[in-house]
KOLRO-201664 format. One record per residue (C-alpha): residue number from 1; x, y, z. Coordinates in steps of 0.02 Angstrom, whole numbers, plus 50000, padded with zeros to 5 digits. Example, Ala and Ser with C-alpha at 12.3 -4.5 7.8 and 13.67 -1.06 7.14 Angstrom:
KOLRO-201664
    i     xx     yy     zz
    1  50615  49775  50390
    2  50684  49947  50357
***
This chain:
KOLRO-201664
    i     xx     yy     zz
    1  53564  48549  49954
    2  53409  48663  49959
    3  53267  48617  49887
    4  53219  48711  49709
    5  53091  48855  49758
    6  52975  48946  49664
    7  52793  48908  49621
    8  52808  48951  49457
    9  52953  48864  49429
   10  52934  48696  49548
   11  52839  48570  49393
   12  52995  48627  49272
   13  53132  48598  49401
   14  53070  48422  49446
   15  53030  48384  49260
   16  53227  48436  49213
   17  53288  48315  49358
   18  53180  48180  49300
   19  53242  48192  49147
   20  53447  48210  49168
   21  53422  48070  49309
   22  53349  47944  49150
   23  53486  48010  49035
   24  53627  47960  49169
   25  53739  47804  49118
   26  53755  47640  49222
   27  53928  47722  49278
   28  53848  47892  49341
   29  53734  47807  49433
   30  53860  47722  49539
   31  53916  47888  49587
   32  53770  47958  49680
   33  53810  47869  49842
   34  53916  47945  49967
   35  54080  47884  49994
   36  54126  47758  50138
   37  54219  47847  50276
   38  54401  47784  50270
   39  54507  47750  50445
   40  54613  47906  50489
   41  54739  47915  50631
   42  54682  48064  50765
   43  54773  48172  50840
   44  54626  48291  50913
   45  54467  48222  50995
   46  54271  48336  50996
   47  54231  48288  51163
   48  54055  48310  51235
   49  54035  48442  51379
   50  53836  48434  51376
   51  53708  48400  51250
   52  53512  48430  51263
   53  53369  48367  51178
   54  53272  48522  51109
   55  53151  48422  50956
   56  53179  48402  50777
   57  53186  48520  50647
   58  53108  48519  50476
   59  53232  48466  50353
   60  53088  48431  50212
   61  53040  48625  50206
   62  53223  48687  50251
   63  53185  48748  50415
   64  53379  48845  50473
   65  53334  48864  50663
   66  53526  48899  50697
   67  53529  48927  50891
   68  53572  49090  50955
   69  53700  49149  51087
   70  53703  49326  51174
   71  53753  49360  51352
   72  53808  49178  51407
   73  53642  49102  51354
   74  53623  48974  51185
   75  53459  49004  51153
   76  53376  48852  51039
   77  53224  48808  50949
   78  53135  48654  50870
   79  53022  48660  50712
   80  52887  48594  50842
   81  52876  48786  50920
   82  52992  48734  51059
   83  53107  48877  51138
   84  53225  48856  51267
   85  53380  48958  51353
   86  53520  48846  51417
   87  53678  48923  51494
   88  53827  48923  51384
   89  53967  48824  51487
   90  53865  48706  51590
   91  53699  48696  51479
   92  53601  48712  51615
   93  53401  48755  51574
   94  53365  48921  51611
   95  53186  48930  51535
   96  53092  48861  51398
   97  52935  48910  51282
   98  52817  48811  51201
   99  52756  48925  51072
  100  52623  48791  50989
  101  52673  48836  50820
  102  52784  48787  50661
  103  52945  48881  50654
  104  53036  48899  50504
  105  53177  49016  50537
  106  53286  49062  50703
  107  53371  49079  50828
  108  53420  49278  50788
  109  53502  49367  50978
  110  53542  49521  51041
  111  53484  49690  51109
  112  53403  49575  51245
  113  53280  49483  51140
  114  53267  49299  51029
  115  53174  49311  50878
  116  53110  49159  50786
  117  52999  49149  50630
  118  52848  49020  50583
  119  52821  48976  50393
  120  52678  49114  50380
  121  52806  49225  50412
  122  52760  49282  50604
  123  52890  49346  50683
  124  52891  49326  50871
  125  53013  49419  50986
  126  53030  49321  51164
  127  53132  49404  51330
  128  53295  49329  51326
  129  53281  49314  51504
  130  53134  49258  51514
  131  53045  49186  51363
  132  52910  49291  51381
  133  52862  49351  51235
  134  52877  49546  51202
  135  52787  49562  51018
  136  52770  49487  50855
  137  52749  49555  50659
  138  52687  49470  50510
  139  52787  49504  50342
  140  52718  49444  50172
  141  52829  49312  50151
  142  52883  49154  50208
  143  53055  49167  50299
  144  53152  48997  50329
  145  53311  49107  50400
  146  53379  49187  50560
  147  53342  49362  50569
  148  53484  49490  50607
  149  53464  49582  50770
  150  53573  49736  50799
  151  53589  49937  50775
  152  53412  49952  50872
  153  53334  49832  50713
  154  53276  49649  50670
  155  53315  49620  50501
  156  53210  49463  50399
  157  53240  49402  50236
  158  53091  49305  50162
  159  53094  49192  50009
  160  53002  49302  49904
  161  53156  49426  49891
  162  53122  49553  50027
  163  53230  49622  50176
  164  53099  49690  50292
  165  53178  49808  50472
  166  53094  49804  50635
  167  53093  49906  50789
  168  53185  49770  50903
  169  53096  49878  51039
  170  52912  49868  50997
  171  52936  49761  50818
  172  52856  49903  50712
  173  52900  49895  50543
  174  53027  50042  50489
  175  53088  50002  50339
  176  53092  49863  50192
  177  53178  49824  50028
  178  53111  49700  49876
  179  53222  49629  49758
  180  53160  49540  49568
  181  53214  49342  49605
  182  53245  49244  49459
  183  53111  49096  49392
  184  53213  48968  49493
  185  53322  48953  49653
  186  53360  48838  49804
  187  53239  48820  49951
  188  53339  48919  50058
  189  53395  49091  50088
  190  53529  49180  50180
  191  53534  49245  50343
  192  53584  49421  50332
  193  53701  49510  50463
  194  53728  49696  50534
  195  53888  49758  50556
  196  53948  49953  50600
  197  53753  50015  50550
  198  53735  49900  50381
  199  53618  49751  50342
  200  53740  49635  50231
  201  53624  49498  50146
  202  53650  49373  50018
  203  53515  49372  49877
  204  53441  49236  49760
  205  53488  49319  49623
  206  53666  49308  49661
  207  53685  49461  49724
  208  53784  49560  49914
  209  53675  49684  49959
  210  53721  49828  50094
  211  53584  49930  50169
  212  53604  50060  50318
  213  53513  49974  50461
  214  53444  50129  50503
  215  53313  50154  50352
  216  53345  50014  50238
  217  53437  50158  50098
  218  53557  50047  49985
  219  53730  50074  50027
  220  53778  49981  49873
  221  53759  49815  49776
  222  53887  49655  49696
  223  53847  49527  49605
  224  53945  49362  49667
  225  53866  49237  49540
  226  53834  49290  49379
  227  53703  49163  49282
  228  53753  49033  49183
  229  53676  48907  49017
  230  53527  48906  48911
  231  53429  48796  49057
  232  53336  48869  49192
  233  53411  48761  49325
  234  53591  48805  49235
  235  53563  48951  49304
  236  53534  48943  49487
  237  53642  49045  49563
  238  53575  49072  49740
  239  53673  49130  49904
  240  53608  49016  50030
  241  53755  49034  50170
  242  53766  49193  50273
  243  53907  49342  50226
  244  54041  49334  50338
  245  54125  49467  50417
  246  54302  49499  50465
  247  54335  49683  50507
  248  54328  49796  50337
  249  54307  49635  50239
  250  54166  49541  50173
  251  54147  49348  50125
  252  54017  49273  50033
  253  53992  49127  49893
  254  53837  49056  49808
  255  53773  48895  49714
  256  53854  48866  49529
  257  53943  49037  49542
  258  54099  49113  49643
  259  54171  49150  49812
  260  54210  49315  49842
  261  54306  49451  49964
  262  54245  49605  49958
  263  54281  49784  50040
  264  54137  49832  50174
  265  54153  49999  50141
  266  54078  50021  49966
  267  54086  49839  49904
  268  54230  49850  49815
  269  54274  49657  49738
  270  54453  49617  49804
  271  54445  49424  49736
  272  54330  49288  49650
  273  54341  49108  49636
  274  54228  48998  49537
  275  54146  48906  49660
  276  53986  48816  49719
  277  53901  48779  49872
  278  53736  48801  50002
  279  53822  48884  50147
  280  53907  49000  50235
  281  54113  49009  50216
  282  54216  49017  50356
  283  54369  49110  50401
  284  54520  49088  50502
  285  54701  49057  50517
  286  54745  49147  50357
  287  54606  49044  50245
  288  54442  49071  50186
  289  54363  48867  50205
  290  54215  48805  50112
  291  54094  48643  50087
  292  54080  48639  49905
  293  53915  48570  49850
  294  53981  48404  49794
  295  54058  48373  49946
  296  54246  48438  49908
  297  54334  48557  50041
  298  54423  48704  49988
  299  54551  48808  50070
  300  54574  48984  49993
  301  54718  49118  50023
  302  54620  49255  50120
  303  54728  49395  50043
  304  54729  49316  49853
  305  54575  49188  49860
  306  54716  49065  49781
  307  54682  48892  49816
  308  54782  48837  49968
  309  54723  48632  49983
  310  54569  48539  49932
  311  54489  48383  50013
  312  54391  48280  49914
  313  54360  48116  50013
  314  54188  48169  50075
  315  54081  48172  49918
  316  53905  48169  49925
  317  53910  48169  50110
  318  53778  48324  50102
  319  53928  48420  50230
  320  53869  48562  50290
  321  53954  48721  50306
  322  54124  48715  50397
  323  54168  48800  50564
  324  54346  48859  50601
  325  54371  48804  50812
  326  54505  48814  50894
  327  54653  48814  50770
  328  54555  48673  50645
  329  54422  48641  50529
  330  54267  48543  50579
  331  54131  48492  50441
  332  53961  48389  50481
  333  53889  48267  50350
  334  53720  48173  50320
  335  53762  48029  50469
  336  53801  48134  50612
  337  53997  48158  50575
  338  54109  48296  50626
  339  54270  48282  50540
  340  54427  48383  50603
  341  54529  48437  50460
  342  54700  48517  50468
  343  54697  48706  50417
  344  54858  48699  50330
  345  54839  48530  50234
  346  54666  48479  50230
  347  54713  48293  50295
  348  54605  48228  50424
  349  54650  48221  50604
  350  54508  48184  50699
  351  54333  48123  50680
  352  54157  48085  50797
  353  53984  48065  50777
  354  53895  48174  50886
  355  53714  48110  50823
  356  53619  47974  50698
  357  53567  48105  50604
  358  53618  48228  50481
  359  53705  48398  50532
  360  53648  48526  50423
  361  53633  48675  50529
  362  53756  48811  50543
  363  53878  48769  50683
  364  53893  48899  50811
  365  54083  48937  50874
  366  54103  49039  51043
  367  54270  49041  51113
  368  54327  48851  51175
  369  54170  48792  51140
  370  54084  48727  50969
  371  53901  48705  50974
  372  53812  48583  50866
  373  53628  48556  50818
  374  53571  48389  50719
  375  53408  48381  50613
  376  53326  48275  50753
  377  53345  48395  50886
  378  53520  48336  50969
  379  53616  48499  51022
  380  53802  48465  51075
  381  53911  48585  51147
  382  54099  48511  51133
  383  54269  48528  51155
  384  54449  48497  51063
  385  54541  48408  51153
  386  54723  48384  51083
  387  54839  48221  51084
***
């Protein structure tokens, strides 16, 4: 999970979780370690086509440096200021860029440029060709997100609530957008996407924004989450994952509130859930799939958002979001695990440890390949292999 955000905010957060952590009963207290991983019988394998070591990334501030891919090259980054291109089948180095500073947010691709982000908020736009670096802007804010690149613009979203647009060209600033955030929310924000000419982004607040990528003009606005209890951190109902889209569809869910489907032309709300979690959904094979925060696994009727099959023998494994590959569900945890799930049932049929450490990064899915990045700087591309 994210940590709690918000100056204001941070001394009454930690002074609430003090205090419900004393209050808990011998028999709660049991529960707060993850489960043990039970044996399961495979019938797919993740096997490794190449892996790289590109440096570790910042798990204490919630740096998201999800790699990048755009015209056969995974572009990656470490929290160190490390860049690097490898090519996508054979992961072959193809250059690499030592920055020298601390990023924060990353990898965003296209229009022939990789833009990462340090914690100042510096945004730095490198050649993906090259890694030379073209330009870089400083917004007000910290951003701790990929930015969107597409529709001539890179998009950020900072922490303080604003969705600034860039010239991808020269990086000038054309456009930006503030939102009010509420007194607390979760470390992390969204990564917002372009698609057909709008910015989609997730908000704090709870809230799908669409903006026309051209000038930043609201296109219009839903809320997903809608506040909950008397208590401050009752009411956390941020959108950490990224919207996903799926042709004239949209797909987002937030922390203590809902997952939704809504139209992409106008917003209109098509189903809700109640539902909680810190990432991104995923779609595929008739289902919308996602990591609830306590661990559980949902399966949701794309057309209906009815609950197809849950999986609840990963709690507190700190998953992160899953990735539908290939036909099946993979989900990281906390030790380095990638478990295969069946898309129809949920059971397990396949599991590997790619890494020591935990996966908490977006997994990136391009064709026959899954790519994987672990908190200490292990990036995996692999492959299903079927028994």
């Amino acid at each position: 999970m994210g940590l709690l955000n918000r100056a204001a905010g941070r001394t009454v957060a930690v002074a609430l979780a003090i205090a419900l952590a004393a209050c808990a009963s011998n028999d709660e207290k049991e529960d707060i370690e993850p489960v043990e991983l039970v044996e399961i019988t495979s019938s797919v394998e993740l096997r490794e086509v190449w892996s790289a070591d590109i440096g570790g990334i910042d798990r204490k501030r919630y740096a998201m440096l999800q790699p990048g891919l755009a015209d056969g090259k995974l572009i990656a980054a470490s929290s160190d200021g490390d860049v690097a291109a490898f090519e996508r089948s054979t992961g072959r180095s193809l250059w690499e860029t030592d920055l020298d500073i601390e990023l924060s947010g990353g990898v965003g691709v296209g229009l022939g440029i990789a833009v990462v982000v340090d914690y100042r908020g510096r945004a730095i736009a490198l050649d993906l060709n090259s890694g030379d670096q073209l330009w870089d802007y400083q917004v007000s804010g910290e951003v701790v997100s990929a930015p969107a690149v597409g529709s001539g613009v890179v998009v950020l979203q900072t922490v303080d609530g604003k969705l600034v647009g860039l010239d991808a060209s020269s990086g000038e600033e054309l456009w930006s957008h503030s939102t009010t955030l509420p007194v607390l929310t979760l470390r992390g924000t969204a990564a917002p996407v372009i698609s057909g000419g709008l910015v989609i982004a997730g908000l704090d607040n709870g809230k799908l924004i669409a903006l026309d990528a051209r000038d930043g003009t609201p296109r219009w606005e839903q809320r997903v989450a809608i506040p909950q209890g008397s208590a401050e951190l009752e009411r956390v109902v941020d959108i950490d994952g990224s919207p996903v889209v799926r042709g004239d569809l949209v797909f987002a869910a937030s922390y203590q509130g809902r997952v939704v489907a809504l139209s992409k032309d106008g917003g209109r709300g098509l189903w809700a859930r109640d539902a909680s979690t810190h990432h991104a959904v995923a779609v595929g094979g008739g289902h919308v799939y996602l990591s609830g925060a306590s661990g559980t696994v949902y399966a949701y009727n794309v057309g209906n958002g009815q609950i197809v099959w849950t999986n609840s023998e990963l709690l507190r494994r700190e998953l992160s979001g899953p990735a539908y590959f290939q036909d099946v569900v993979v989900v990281g945890d906390l030790e380095g695990y990638l478990h295969v799930l069946d898309p129809n049932s949920g059971q397990f049929i396949g599991r590997e440890q790619v890494d020591g450490d935990a996966i908490r990064i977006p997994m990136l899915v391009d064709g026959d390949l899954l790519f994987v990045l672990s908190d200490d700087g292990e990036l995996v591309a692999l492959r299903l292999a079927r028994s």
